[in-house]
N, C-alpha and C positions, 0 to 999 in steps of 0.2 A: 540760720544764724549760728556760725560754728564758733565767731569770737567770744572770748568767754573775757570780765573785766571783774576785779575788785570791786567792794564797797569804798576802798580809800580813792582807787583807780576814779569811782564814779565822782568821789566828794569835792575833785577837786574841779568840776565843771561847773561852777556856780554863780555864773558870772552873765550878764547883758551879753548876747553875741558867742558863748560858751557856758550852754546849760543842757546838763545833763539830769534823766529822772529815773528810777528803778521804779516799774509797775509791775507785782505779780513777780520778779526773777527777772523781767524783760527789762533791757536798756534801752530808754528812747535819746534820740538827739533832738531836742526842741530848740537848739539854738537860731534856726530861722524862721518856727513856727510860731514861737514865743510874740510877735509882733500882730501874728494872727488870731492869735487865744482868742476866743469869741466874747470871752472877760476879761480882755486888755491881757497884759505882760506882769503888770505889780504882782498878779495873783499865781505866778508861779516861784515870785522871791520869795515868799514869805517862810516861815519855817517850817521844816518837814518836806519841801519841796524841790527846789534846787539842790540839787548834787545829792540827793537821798531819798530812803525808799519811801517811795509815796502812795504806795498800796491804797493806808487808809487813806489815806484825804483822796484820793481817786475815787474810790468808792461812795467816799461821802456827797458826793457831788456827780456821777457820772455811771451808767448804767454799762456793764460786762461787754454789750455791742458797738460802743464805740470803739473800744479797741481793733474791733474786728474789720471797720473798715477802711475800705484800700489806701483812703489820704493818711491816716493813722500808723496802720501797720506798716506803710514804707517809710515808717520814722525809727524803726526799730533796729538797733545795728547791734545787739548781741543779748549776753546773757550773765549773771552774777555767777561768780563761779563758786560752785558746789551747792548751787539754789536750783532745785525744780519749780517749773508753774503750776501752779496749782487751781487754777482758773481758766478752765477751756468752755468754750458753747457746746451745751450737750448734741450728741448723736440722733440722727433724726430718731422716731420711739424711741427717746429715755424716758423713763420712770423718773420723778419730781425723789430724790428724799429727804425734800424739806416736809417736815411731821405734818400733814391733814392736806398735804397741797395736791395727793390721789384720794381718791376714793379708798377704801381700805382692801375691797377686793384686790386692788393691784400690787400694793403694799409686801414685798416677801417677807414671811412667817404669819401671815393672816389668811385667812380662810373664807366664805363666802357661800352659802348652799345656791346660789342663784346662779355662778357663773361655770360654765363650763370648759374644758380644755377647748375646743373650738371658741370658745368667746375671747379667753385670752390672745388664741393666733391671730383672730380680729382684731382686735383691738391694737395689735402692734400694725398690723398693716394699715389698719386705718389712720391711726397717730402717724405713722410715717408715712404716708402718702398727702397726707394734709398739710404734714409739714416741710415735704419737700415741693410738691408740688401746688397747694392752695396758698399756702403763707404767705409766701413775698406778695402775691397776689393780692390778699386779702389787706395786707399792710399799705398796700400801694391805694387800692381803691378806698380805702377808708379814708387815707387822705387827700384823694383830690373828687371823691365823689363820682367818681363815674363805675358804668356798669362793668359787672366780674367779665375779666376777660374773654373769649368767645375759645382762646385755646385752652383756659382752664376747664369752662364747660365740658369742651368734647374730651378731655381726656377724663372727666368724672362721672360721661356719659362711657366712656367705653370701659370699665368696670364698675357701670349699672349703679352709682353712688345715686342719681337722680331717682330711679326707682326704687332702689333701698330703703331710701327717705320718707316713703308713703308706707314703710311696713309690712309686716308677712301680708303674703296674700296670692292668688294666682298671676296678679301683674310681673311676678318674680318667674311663674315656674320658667322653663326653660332658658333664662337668661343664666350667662355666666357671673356668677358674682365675686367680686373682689379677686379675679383673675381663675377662681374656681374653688378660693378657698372654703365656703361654705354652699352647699346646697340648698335650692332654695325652698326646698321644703323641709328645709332643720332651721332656716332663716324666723330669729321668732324676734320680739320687742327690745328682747336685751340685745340683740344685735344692731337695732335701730338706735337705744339709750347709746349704745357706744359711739354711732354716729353723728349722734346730737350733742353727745360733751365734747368731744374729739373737734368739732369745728367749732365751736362754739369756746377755744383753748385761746384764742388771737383774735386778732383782729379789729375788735370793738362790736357793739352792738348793730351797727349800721350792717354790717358786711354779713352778722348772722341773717338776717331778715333777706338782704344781695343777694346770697348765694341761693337764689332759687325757693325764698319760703313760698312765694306765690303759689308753684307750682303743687307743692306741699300740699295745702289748704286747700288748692284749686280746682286739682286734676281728682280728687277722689270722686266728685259728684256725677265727674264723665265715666271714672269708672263704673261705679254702681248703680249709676241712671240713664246712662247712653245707651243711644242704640248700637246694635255689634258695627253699622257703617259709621257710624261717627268713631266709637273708639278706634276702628280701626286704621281712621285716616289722623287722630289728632295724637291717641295716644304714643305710637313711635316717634312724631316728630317731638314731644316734647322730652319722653323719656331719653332722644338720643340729642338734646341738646339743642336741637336745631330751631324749635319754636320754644316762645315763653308763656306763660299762663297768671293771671292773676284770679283773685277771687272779689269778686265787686258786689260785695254787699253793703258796705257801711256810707252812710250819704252824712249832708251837715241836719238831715231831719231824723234821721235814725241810725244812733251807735247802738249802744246794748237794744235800744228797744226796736227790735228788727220789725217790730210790727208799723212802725212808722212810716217805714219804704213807701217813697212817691213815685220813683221811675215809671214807668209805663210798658206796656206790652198791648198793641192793639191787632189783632189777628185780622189780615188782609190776604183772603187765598192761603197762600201756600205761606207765607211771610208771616211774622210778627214784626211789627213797626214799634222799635225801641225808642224811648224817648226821656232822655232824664239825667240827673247826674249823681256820681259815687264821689266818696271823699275819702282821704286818708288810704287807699287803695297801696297795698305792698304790692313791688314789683311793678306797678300800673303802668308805671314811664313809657316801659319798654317791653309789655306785652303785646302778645301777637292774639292771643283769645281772653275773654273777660268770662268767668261761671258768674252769672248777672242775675238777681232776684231783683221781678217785677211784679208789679203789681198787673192782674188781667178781670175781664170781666167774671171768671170763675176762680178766683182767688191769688194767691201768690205763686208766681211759676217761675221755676227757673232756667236759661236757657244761655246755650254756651253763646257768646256775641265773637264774631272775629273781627278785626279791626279791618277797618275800610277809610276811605273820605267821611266817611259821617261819624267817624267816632273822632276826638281828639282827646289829647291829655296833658295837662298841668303837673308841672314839677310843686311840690309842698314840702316848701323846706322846714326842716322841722330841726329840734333838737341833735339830730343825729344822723347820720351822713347822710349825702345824698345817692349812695351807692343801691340803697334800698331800693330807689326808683319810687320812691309813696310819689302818688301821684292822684289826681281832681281830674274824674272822666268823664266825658260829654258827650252823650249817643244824638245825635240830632236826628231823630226818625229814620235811625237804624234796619235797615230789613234782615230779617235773620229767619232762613229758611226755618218750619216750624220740626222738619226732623232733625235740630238744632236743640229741642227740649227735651230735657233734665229730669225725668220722672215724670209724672202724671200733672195735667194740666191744674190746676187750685193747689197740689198738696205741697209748692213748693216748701211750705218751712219743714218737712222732712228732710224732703232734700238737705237743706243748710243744715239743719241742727242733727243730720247723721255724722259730720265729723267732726264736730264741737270739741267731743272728748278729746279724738288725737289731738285734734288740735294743740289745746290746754296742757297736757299732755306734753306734749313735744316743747313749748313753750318753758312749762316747768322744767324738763332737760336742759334746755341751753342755759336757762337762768341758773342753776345750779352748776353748772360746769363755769360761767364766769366768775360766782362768788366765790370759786375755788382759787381760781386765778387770783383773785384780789387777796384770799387768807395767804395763799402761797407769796404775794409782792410784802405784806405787812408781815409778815414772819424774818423776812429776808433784811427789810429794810430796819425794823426795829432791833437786827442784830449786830447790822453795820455800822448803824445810824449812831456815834457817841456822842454825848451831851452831857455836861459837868464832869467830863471825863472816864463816862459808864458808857457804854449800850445802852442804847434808848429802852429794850425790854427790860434792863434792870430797874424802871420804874411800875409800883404796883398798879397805875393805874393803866398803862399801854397794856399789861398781861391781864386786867380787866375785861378792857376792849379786845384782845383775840381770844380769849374764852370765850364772851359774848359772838362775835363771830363763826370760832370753829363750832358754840353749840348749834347754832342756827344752821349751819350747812350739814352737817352730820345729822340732826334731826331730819333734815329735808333729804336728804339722802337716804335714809332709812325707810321715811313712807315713802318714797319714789320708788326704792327699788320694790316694795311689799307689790302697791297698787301694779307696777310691772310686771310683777310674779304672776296677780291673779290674770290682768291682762291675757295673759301665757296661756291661761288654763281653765279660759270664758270663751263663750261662743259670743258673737257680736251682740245677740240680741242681749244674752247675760253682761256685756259691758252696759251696754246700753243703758239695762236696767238698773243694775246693782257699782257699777262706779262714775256715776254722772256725779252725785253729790259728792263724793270723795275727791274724785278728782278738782274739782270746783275748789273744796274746800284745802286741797295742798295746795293749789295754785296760788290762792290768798297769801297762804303762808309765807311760801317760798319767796313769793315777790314782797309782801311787807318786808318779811325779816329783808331782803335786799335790799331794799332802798333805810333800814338800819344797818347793815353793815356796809354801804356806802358811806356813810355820814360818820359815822368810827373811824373806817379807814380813811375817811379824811384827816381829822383828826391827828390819825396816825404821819400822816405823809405832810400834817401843816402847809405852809403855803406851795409845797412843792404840788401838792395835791390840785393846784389850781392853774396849774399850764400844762397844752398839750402836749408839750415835749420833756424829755430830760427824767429823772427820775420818777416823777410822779404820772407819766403819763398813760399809766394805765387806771391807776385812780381817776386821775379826772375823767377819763373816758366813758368808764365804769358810773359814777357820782351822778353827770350828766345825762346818762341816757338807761340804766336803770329803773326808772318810773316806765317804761316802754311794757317793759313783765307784767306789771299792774294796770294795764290799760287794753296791751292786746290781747286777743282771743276771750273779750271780756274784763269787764272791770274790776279791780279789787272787789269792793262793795257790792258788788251783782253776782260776783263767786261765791263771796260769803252768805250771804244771803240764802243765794241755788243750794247750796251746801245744806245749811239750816234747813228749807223747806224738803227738801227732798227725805233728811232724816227722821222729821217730825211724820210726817206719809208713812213712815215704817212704825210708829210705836204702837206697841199693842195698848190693846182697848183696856187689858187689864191692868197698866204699869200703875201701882200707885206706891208713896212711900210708907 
């Protein structure tokens, strides 16, 4: 756009049929769009608008991306002369510097003893790889519900992001990761933390759980309880994208209390005969193997199930997309070879409750990386946002509400990165042992305080807060499906609880006051 045009030049386009608008330094011609306004035509008369710059009132009403696209920007026929833009869509890896909307490690002039120069180079490749390649993606499937694309997958299967996601461990040695930037035996927790805020930046809550949580939750029990033929045939197909995994524990008779499990498992020869059904199942839609806890004559056992004719599944639509694939799975006497089983015949609840932690865990990562998002929307919009003729943050009670806010994510940021740290510098069994309760007990946190900085940042965004589109739509998104943190990998109240009892077991015999 090399034409350059006055503010007088512009002023005098103000008319039905010749209307001209300054956005940002940019010249639009809306003189035939004007009839298309999705708010009618009146609302581009009014003052401040026709033939003048209308920065704010754009903003007031309209998020940075619609400019960006294609029916939009070919409306643009120049530029104010001797004005620059000053409002561009940042660069894939940019750094937020709106105040708390990073982490502080990322922050330039802050410091961090946890992150390493190798964690930094990660982190830019990861934020830019998710955002060039998962994004659109993840934006698309959140809104029409269906599964993450299949070329998304393999291209996050071929720098090992689907492996990554389960954690240091030997399933990493020899793979290249993130094109080679880290080796995988320097690969430690904070390189997984980054991977779990990093996608967890868009999208909405549906598409977190999409992109493969199944497998997450799923695949560890075939790690550490398969036999070397099983891992060898299930685990490449899932880690390279090509099969899907869910974990089929939770039925409508047993959520937190796994001890409820009815499914069935009846040993016939060589076969176990599965028989029963799971509910609320992530991923479940569209998996290709279920890690299945059944009940057998020698206790709980668990046993990887592959889909066949006798299994089917239910879409369960729930609050929050259906891109997750939650889905109601139905074994109708399922035969499942028995070198199919997951650990030792009865001891199934090991099995499950060996990756509880990560789980939890992992969970608490993504829900902190969205409340960030949400502090970064209400930072932004309580600046733009004028009302009585101020900035909406010039009111003390909005700077109430993101106080309240940034404390809650900052605190939660702090014990995430600690419990990370030890993570780092325990052996499994020492996880096991010593951050079961803690863990439990940030995950309460993290998710309470969420679904209260949901409910603020409503507030903050008023009725815009309550459609899915237009300004407010990452609040609503956020609002809506936020309680998910509180529910899965455990319930708020069954965290807190675990948490309590587990610290009570530690006090000595002699504490008194």
């Amino acid at each position: 756009m090399s034409k350059q045009f006055t503010l007088e030049e512009v002023a005098k386009h103000n008319q039905p049929g010749d209307l001209w608008v300054v956005i940002d330094s940019v010249v639009y011609d809306l003189s035939r769009f004007a009839d298309l306004h999705p708010g009618g035509p009146n609302v581009l008369f009014v003052d401040a608008v026709a033939g003048q710059d209308a920065t704010q009132v754009f903003f007031g009403l309209h998020r940075l991306e619609v400019l960006q696209r294609p029916q939009y920007k070919r409306l643009a026929i120049g530029t104010v002369h001797g004005q620059k833009s000053l409002l561009q869509p940042p660069p894939p890896g940019h750094i937020s510097r709106v105040p708390y909307a990073e982490a502080t490690w990322l922050v330039p002039g802050y410091s961090s003893p946890y992150y390493s120069a190798n964690h930094r180079k990660f982190q830019a490749a990861v934020r830019t790889f998710f955002e060039e390649v998962v994004r659109p993606a993840a934006i698309e499937s959140e809104d029409n519900g269906k599964k993450i694309p299949q070329d998304v997958v393999d291209k996050m299967a071929e720098v090992n992001l689907i492996a990554m996601r389960l954690g240091p461990g030997k399933h990493l040695h020899g793979r290249k990761l993130m094109n080679g930037l880290v080796e995988p035996e320097e690969f430690d927790y904070f390189h997984e933390l980054i991977i779990n805020t990093e996608l967890a930046r868009f999208g909405g809550r549906g598409f977190v759980d999409g992109i493969l949580a199944g497998a997450v939750i799923g695949l560890p029990p075939v790690l550490n309880f398969g036999s070397p033929e099983l891992k060898a045939r299930v685990v490449p197909e899932v880690f390279g994208g090509k099969k899907y995994l869910a974990l089929a524990i939770t039925e409508a008779f047993a959520g937190s209390d796994v001890g409820g499990i009815q499914t069935t498992a009846v040993r016939d020869g060589d076969f176990w005969v599965v028989t029963g059904t799971k509910k609320w199942i992530t991923n479940g839609h569209f998996a290709d193997y279920f890690t299945t806890i059944c009940k057998t004559e020698s206790g709980f056992t668990v046993v990887l199930v592959e889909r066949d004719d006798t299994v089917s599944t239910k879409a369960i639509k729930t609050s929050y997309s259906s891109t997750a694939g939650t889905a109601y799975v139905i074994f109708n006497k399922t035969r499942v070879p028995v070198s199919n089983t997951l650990g030792e015949v009865g001891n199934g609840m090991k099995v499950i409750l060996s990756n509880f932690n990560h789980e939890r865990w992992m969970v608490t990562c993504t829900a902190l990386a969205a409340q960030r998002v949400v502090v970064e929307e209400c930072m932004k919009w309580s600046s733009q946002r004028i009302v009585f003729g101020k900035p909406l943050n010039s009111q003390p009670v909005i700077r109430a509400k993101l106080a309240k806010m940034i404390g809650l994510v900052e605190a939660g940021q702090s014990w995430l990165e600690s419990i990370t740290h030890n993570m780092c510098n325990m052996s499994y069994a020492e996880m096991s042992d010593k951050l079961a309760g803690p863990i439990a007990l940030m995950k309460q946190f993290v998710s309470r305080g969420g679904q209260e900085i949901g409910n603020d940042a409503t507030q903050v965004f008023g009725g815009r807060a309550l459609t899915v589109s237009g300004m407010g739509k990452v609040i609503e998104n956020y609002h809506r499906t936020s309680a998910f943190d509180a529910i899965l990998a455990g319930a708020e109240d069954v965290m807190a609880d675990l948490g309590v009892r587990q610290a009570m077991k530690r006090m000595p015999q002699t504490a008194r006051l």
